[in-house]
N, C-alpha and C positions, 0 to 999 in steps of 0.2 A: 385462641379458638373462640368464633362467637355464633351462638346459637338462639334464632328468633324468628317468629313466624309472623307473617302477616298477610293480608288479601290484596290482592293486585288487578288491576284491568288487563288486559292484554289487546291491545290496539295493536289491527295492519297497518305497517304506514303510517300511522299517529291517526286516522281518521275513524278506519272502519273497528267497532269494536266488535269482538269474536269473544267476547264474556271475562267472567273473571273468576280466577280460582290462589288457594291459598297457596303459599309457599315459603319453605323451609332451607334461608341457607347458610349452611352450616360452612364456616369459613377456617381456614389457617393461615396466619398471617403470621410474617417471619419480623419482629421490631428489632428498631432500632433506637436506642434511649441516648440520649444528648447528654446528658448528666443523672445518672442512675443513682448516684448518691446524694443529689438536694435535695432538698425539702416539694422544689420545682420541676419536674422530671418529663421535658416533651420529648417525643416520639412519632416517627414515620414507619410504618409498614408495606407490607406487598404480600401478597398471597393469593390462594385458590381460595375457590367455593364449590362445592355440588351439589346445586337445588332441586329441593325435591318438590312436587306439583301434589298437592290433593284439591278435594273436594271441588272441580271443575265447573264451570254453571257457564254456558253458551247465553250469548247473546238472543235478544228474539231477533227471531227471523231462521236461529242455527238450532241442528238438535247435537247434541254427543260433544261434547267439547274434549277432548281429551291433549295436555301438555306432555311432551318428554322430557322428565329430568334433564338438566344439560350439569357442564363444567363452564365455569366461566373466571377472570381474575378479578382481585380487590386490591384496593390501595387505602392505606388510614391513618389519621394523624391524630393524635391526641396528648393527652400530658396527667402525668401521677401527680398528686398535691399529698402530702405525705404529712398527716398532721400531728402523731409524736413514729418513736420509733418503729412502732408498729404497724398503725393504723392510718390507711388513707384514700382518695377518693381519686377515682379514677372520671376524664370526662374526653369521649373521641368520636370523630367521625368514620363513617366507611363508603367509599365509594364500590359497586361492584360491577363488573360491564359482565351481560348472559346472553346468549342469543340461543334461542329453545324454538324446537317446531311444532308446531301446533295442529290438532286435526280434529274435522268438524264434518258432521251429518254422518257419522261413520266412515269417515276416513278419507270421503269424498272430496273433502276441500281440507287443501293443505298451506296453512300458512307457517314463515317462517318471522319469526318475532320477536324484538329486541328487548329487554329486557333491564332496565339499566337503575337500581334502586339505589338511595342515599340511605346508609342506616346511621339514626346516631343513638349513641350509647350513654351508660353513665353506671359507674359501681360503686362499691366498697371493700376495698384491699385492706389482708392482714398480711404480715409479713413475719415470719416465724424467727 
């Protein structure tokens, strides 16, 4: 499960920009660990996301920006480094594809909008 937020542009087309607002996406990814018992432990993933849109801010020229939550999937590869029994450090990428619609001037212009963020990651594992 990974949960992180951050501010995003929302480009038509890659050109015209229609503002930018925060977003939230909170993901489940199903892994797959390679060797779960080394000290070296990479992994591949797949899963869902469903991103949540605040704090909207229109482009000038647009008034009303407002994003719809959408559903979209992720894929992730990363690898545990397991520095005694316990304790170890976790480092991964995520790709995730959205495609969310968008609406601006009060609803009058409608775009739909691709969405496509790299997240990367990095923790701290205890292992009970």
């Amino acid at each position: 499960m990974i949960a992180a937020t951050s501010k995003h542009d929302l480009n038509y087309t890659g050109d015209v920009s229609l503002g930018d607002a925060w977003v939230l996406p909170p993901a489940l990814m199903l892994q797959y660990h390679f060797t779960p018992d080394n000290q070296f432990s990479p992994y591949v993933g797949a899963g869902l996301n469903y991103s949540i849109f605040y704090a909207e801010d229109a482009a000038s020229g647009f008034t009303d920006l407002e994003v719809d939550n959408g559903v979209g999937y992720g894929l992730q590869a990363g690898a545990d480094f397991w520095v005694n029994d316990h304790w170890g450090v976790n480092l991964d990428v995520k790709k995730l594809w959205l495609n969310v619609d968008a609406k601006l001037n009060n609803g009058a212009i409608r775009a739909d909008v691709d969405m496509d963020p790299w997240i990367v990651g990095a923790g701290v594992s205890y292992r009970f």
